[in-house]
Kinemage of the C-alpha trace (Angstrom):
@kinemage 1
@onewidth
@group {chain A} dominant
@subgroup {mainchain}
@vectorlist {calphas} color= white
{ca unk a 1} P 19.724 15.472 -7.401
{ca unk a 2} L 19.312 19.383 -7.995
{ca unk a 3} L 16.847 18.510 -11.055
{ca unk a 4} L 14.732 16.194 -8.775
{ca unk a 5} L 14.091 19.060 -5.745
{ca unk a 6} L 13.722 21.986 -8.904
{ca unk a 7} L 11.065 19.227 -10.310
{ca unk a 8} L 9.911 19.102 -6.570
{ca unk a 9} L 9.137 22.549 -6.015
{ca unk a 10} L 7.784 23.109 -9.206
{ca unk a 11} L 5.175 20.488 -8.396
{ca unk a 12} L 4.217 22.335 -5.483
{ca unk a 13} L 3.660 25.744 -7.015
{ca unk a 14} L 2.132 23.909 -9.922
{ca unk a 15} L -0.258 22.328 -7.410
{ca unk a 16} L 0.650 18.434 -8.502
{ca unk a 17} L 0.531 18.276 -4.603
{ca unk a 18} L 0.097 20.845 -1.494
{ca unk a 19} L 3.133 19.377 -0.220
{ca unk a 20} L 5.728 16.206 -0.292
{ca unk a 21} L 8.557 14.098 0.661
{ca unk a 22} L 11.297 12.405 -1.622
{ca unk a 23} L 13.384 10.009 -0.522
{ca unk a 24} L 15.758 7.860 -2.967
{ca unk a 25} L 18.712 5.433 -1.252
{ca unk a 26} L 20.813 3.124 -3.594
{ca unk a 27} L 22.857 0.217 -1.905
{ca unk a 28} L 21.157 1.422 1.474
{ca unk a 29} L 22.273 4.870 1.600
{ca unk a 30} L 19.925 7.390 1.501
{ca unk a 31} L 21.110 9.767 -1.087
{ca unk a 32} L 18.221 12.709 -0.819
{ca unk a 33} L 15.497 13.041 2.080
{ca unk a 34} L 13.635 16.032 1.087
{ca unk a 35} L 10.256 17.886 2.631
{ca unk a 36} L 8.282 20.010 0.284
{ca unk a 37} L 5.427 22.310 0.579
{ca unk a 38} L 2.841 22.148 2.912
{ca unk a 39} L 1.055 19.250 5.155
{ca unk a 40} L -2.339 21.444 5.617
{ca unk a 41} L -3.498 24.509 3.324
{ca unk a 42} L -5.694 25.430 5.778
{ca unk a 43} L -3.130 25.788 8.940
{ca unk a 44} L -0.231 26.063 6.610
{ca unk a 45} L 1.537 23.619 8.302
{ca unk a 46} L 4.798 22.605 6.221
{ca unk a 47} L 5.680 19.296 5.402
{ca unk a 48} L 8.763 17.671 7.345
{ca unk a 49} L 11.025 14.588 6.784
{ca unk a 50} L 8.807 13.373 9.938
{ca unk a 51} L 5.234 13.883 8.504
{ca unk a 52} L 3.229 10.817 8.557
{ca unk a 53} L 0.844 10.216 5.260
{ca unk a 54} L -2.136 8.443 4.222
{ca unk a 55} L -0.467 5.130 2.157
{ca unk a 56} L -3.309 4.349 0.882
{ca unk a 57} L -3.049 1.287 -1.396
{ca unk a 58} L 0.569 0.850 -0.054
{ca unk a 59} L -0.849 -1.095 2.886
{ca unk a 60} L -1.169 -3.481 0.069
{ca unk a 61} L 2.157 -4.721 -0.337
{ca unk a 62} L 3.393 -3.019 3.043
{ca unk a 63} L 0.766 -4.741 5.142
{ca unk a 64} L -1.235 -7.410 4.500
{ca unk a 65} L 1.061 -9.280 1.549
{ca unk a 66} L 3.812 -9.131 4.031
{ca unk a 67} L 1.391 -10.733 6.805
{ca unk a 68} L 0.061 -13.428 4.195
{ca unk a 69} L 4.769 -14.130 3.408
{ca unk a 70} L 4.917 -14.699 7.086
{ca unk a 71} L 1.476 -16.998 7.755
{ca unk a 72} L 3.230 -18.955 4.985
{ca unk a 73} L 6.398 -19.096 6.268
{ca unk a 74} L 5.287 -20.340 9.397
{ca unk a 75} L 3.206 -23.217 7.209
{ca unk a 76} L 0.130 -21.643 8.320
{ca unk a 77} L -0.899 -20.654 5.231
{ca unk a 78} L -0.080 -21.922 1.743
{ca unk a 79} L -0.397 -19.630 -1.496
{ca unk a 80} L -2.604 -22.353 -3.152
{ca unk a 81} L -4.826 -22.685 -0.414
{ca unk a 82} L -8.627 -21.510 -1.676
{ca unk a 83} L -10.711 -19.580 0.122
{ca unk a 84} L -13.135 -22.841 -0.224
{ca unk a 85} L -10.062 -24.475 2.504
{ca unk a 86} L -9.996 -21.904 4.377
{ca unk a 87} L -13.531 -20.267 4.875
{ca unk a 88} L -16.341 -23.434 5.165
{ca unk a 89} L -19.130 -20.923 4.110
{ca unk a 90} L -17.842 -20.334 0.833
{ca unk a 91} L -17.135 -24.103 0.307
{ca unk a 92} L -19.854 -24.587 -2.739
{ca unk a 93} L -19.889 -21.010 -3.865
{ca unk a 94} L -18.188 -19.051 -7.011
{ca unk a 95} L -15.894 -17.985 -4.468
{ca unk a 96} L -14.541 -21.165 -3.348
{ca unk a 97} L -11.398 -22.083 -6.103
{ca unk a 98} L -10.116 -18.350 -5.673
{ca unk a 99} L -6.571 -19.041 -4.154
{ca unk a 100} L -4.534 -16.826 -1.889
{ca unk a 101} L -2.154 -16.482 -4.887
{ca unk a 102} L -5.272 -15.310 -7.089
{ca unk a 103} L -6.257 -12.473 -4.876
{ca unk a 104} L -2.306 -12.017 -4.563
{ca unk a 105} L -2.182 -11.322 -8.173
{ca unk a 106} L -5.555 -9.201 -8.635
{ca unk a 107} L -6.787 -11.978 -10.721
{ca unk a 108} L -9.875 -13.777 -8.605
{ca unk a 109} L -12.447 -12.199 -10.572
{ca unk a 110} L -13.695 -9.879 -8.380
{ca unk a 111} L -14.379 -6.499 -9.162
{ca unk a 112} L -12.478 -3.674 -8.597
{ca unk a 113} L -14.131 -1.759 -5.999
{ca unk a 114} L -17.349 -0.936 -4.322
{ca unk a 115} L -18.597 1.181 -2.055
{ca unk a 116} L -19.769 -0.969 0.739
{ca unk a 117} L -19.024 2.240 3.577
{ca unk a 118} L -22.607 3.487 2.537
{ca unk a 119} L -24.426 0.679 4.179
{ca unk a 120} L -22.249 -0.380 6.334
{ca unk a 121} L -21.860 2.711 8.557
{ca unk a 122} L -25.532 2.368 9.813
{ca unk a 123} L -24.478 -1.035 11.379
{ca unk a 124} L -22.989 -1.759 14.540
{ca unk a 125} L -19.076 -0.445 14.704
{ca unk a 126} L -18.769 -4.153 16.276
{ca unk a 127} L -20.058 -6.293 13.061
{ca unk a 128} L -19.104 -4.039 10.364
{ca unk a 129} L -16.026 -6.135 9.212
{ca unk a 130} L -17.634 -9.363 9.697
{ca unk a 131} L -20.470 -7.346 7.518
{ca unk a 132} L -17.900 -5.817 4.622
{ca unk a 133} L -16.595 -9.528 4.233
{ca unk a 134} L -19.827 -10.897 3.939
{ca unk a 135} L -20.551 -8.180 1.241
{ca unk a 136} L -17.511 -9.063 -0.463
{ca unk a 137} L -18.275 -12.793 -0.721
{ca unk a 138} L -21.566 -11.961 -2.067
{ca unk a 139} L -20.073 -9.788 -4.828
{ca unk a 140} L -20.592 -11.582 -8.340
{ca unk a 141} L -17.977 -12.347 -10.152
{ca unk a 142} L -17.405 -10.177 -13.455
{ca unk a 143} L -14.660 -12.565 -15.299
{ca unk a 144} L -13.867 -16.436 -14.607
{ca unk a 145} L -11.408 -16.726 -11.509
{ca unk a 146} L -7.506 -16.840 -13.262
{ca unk a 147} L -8.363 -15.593 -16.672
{ca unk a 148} L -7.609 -11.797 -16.309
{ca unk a 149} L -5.797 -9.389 -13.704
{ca unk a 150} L -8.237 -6.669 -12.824
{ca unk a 151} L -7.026 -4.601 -9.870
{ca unk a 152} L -9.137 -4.600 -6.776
{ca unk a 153} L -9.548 -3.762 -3.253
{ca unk a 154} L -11.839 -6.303 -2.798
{ca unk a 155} L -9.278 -9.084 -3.187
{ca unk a 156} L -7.549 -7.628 -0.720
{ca unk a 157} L -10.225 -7.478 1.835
{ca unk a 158} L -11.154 -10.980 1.380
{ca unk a 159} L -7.152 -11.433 2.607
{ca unk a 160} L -7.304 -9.336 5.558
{ca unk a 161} L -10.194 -11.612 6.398
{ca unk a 162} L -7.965 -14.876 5.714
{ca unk a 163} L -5.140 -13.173 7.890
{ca unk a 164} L -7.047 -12.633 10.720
{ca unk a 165} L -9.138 -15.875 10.731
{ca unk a 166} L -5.750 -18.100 9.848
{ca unk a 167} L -3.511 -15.897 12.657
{ca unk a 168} L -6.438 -15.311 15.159
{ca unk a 169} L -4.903 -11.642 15.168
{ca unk a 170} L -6.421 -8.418 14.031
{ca unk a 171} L -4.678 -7.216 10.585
{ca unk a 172} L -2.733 -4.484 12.372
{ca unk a 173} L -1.495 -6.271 15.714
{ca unk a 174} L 0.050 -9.370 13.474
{ca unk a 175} L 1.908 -6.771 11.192
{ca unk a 176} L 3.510 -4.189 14.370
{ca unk a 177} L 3.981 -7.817 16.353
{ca unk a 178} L 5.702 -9.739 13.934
{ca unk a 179} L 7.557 -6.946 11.153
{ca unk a 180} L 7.236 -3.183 12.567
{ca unk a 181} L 8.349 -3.692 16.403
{ca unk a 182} L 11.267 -6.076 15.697
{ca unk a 183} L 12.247 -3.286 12.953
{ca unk a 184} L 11.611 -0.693 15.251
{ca unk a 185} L 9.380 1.003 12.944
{ca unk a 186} L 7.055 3.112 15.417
{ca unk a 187} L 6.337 5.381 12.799
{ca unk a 188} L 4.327 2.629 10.378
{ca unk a 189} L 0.847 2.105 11.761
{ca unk a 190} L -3.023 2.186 11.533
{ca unk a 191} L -4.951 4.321 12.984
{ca unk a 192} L -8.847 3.960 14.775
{ca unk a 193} L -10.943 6.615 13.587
{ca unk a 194} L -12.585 6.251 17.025
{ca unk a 195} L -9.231 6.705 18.760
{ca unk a 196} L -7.644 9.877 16.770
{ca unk a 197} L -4.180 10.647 17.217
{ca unk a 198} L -3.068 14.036 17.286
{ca unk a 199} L -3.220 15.946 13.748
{ca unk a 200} L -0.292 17.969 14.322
{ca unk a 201} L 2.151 15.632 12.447
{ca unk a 202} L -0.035 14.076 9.704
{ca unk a 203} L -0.494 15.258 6.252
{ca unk a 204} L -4.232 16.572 5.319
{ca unk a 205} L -6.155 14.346 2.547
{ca unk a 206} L -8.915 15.853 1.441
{ca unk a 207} L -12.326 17.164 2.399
{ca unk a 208} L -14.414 14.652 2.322
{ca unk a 209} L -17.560 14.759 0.741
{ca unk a 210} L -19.518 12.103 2.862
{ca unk a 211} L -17.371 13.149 6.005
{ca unk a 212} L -17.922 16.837 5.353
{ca unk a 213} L -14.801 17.743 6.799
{ca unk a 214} L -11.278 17.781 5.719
{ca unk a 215} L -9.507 14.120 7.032
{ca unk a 216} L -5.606 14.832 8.871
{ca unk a 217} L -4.822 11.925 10.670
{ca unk a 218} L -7.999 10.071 9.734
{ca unk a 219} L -7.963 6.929 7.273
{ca unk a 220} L -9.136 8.660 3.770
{ca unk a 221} L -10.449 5.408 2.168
{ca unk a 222} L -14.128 5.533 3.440
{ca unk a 223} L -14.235 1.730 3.320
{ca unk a 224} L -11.437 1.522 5.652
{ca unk a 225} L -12.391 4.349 7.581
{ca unk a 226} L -16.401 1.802 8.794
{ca unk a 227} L -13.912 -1.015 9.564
{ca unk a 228} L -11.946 0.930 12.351
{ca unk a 229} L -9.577 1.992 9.873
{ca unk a 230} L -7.802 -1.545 9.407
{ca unk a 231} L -8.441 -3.096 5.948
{ca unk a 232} L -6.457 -5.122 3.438
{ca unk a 233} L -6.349 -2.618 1.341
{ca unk a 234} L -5.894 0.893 3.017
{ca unk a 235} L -5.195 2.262 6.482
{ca unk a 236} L -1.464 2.376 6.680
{ca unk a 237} L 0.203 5.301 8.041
{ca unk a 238} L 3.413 6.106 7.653
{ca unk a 239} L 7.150 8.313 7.184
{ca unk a 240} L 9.251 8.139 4.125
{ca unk a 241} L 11.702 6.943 6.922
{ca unk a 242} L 9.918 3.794 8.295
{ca unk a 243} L 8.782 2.687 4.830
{ca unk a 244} L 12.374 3.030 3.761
{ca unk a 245} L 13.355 1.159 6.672
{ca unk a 246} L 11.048 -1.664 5.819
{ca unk a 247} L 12.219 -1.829 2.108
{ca unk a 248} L 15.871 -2.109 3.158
{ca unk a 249} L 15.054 -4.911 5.189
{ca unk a 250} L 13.495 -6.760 2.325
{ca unk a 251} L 15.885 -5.567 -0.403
{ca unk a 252} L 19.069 -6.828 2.672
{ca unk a 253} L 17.026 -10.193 2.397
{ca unk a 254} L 16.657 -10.480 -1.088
{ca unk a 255} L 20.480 -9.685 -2.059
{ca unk a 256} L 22.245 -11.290 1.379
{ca unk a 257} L 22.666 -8.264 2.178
{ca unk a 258} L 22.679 -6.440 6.300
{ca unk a 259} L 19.208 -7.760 7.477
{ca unk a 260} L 17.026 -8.220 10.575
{ca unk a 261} L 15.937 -12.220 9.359
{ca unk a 262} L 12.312 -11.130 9.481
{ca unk a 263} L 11.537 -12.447 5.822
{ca unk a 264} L 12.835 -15.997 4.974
{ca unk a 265} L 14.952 -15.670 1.306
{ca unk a 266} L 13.151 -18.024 -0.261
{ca unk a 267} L 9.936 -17.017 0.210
{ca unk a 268} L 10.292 -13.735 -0.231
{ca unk a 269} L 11.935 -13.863 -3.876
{ca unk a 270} L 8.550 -15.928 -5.002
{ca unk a 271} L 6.212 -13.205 -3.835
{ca unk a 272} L 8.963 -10.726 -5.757
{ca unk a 273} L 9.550 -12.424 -8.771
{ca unk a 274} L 6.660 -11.933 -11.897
{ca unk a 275} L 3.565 -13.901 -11.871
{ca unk a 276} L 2.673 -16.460 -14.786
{ca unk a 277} L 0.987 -14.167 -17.835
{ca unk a 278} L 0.898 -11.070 -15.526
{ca unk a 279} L 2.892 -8.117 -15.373
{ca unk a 280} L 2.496 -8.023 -11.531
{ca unk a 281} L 4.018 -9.972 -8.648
{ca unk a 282} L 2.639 -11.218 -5.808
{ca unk a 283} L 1.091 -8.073 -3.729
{ca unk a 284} L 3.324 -5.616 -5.570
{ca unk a 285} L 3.157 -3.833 -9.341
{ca unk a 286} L 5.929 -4.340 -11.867
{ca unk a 287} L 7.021 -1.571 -14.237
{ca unk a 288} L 4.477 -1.608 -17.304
{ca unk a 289} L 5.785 -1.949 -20.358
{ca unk a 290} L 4.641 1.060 -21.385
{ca unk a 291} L 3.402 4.085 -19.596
{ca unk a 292} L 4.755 2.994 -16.249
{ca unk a 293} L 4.580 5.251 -12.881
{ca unk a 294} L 7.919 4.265 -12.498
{ca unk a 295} L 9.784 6.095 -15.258
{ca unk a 296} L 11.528 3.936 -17.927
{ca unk a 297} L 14.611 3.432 -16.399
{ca unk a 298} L 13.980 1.166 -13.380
{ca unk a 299} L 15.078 -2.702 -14.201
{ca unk a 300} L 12.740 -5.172 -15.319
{ca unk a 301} L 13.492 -6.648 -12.110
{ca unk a 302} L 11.631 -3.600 -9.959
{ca unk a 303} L 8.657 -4.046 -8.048
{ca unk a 304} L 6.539 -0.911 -6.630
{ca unk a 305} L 3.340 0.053 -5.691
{ca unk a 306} L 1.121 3.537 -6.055
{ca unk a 307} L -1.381 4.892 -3.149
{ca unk a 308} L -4.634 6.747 -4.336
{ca unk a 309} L -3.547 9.936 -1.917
{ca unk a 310} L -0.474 10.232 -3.793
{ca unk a 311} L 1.880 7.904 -2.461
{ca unk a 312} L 4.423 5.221 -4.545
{ca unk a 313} L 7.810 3.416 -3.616
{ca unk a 314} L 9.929 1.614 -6.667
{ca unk a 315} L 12.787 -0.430 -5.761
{ca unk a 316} L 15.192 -2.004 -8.217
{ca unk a 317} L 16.032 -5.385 -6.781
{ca unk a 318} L 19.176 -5.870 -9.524
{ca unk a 319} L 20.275 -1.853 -8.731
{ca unk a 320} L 19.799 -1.655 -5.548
{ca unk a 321} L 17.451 1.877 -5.745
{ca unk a 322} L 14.538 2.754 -3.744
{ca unk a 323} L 12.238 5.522 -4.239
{ca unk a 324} L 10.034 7.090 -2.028
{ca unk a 325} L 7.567 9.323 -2.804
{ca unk a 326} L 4.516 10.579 -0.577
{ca unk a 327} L 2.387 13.143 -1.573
{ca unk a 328} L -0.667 14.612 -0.507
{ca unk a 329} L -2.036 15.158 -3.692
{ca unk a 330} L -5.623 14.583 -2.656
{ca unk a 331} L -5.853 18.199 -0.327
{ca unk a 332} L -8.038 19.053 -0.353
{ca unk a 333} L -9.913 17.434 -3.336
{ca unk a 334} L -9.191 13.942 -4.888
{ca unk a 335} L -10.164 15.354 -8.577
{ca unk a 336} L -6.265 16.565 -8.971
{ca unk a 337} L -4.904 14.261 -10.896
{ca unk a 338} L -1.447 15.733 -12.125
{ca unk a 339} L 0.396 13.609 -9.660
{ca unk a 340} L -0.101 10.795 -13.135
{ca unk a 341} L 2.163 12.843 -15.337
{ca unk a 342} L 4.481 13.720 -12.953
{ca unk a 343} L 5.467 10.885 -11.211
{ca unk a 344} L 7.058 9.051 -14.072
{ca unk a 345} L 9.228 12.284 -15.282
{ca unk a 346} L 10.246 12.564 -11.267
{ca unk a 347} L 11.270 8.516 -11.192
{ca unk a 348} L 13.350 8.873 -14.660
{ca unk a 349} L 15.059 12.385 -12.683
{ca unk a 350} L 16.224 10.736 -9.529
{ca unk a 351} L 17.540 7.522 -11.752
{ca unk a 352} L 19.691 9.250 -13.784
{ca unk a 353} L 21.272 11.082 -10.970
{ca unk a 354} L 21.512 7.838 -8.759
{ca unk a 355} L 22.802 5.797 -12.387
């Protein structure tokens, strides 16, 4: 693992990121748990193995497709159910034959984001995500629903609508009561923008132009941030730890392996395995053919996900491999982009030391 950290620390002086952490198990046992850099240029706080990150996008699969796996396994849900079943007012409209598995897969037809935040912040704090649904549901349509896998945080709004409508719970109360608190995973959570928690452990995102100030401990994703900071699509926080924790759990599922019976087999291996025509599963990325995040030396059998602040777990399902990496590559501005080059030579490092 000595080329990994040296790749590590040369990201940090090479300003890929302020600061990081790098975790990488295989058959469960963590193999490197690494801190790197700095949390906060301005305090010069340093990063620890406890620093909590922005996830970003990885509330995606972390979050709401793991709340949509256990509305289905309890039958409450199926993944062919259309929003036109479950929502009467779109029964009628272009939105009513788009399928939980469509927005699943990223191929519903909606767009790929939009930046409701800039209306929606003059409204009420109490309507604003029955108003950023509504918003959504109004959104045309830019290809035929099925015919092409566009990647959007729309979709996954429209879910954490269907979550909380199907469950009667709020996005982030289903998740902690029914996958983070019988995992024990107090350090995987949302947070309320209204109800900060203190910045002292979190890792600094950047300086916000509409915010004007630098966000530590604050959702990043403006969108996210009107809603109370609980959205399909971004407001996870979390340690390399507790997403680790929640991976093993999935992986000890998948292979019979030591597990907490919080995901039924069955299921689970659908949502894992690769859609019909995409290169995606359901709620998670698969290694591209080419040009993948993930290095070339993960399985085809892998399933990941990136985070816009510089976030990304790969786990090889046939290997047994997880790899954690959470940056903070957007302190304190979201135009560095270096974290795109790096990440794949950093996945192919760690592999052929693990391999």
């Amino acid at each position: 693992m000595n080329h990994a950290q040296n790749l590590m620390e040369s990201a940090v002086s090479d300003g890929v990121f302020p600061g990081g952490v790098l975790l990488a198990s295989k058959y469960g046992e963590i193999l490197i748990h690494r801190a790197f850099g700095q949390a906060d240029l301005i305090t010069g706080t340093p990063v620890s193995t406890r620093t909590l990150f922005d996830l970003a996008s990885l509330t995606k699969p972390l979050a709401t497709t793991l709340a949509i796996m256990k509305l289905t396994d309890r039958a409450l849900l199926s993944l062919d159910h259309t929003l036109g079943d479950i929502m009467a007012f779109c029964k009628g409209t272009d939105k009513a034959g788009i399928s939980i598995r469509h927005l699943l897969y990223h191929d519903s037809g909606l767009p790929d984001y939009r930046p409701y935040f800039k209306e929606i912040a003059e409204e009420d704090p109490y309507k604003r995500r029955a108003l950023t649904l509504a918003k959504v549901l109004k959104e045309p349509l830019v290809y035929p629903i099925g015919e092409k896998v566009v990647y959007s945080d729309l979709g996954f709004m429209l879910l954490r609508g269907v979550i909380e409508m199907v469950s009667g719970y709020r996005l982030d109360v289903l998740v902690e009561k029914e996958i983070y608190f019988p995992l024990q995973l107090k350090d995987l959570f949302f947070v309320d923008p209204a109800n900060p928690m203190p910045a002292d452990r979190f890792a600094a995102t950047e300086k916000c132009p509409w915010r004007q100030t630098i966000m530590r401990g604050i959702v990043h994703d403006e969108n996210a941030y009107t809603v109370s900071g609980v959205d399909g699509h971004a407001g996870l926080f979390g340690t390399a730890t507790d997403v680790h924790c929640l991976l093993a759990e999935m992986l000890g599922c998948y292979s019979d392996g030591p597990c907490h019976d919080i995901f039924q087999q069955g299921l689970l291996k659908e949502f894992l395995e690769y859609g019909k025509g995409t290169e995606r599963a359901l709620g998670f990325d698969r290694p591209a053919k080419n040009g993948s995040a993930s290095g070339c030396l993960f399985s085809d059998n892998s399933v990941g996900h990136l985070g816009f602040t510089g976030t990304s777990f790969w786990m090889d399902l046939d290997r047994m491999i997880v790899i954690i990496l959470l940056t903070n590559r957007v302190h304190p501005d979201r135009k560095n982009e270096k974290i795109r080059d790096f990440r794949p030579v950093l996945h192919d490092a760690v592999m052929r030391a693990l391999l």
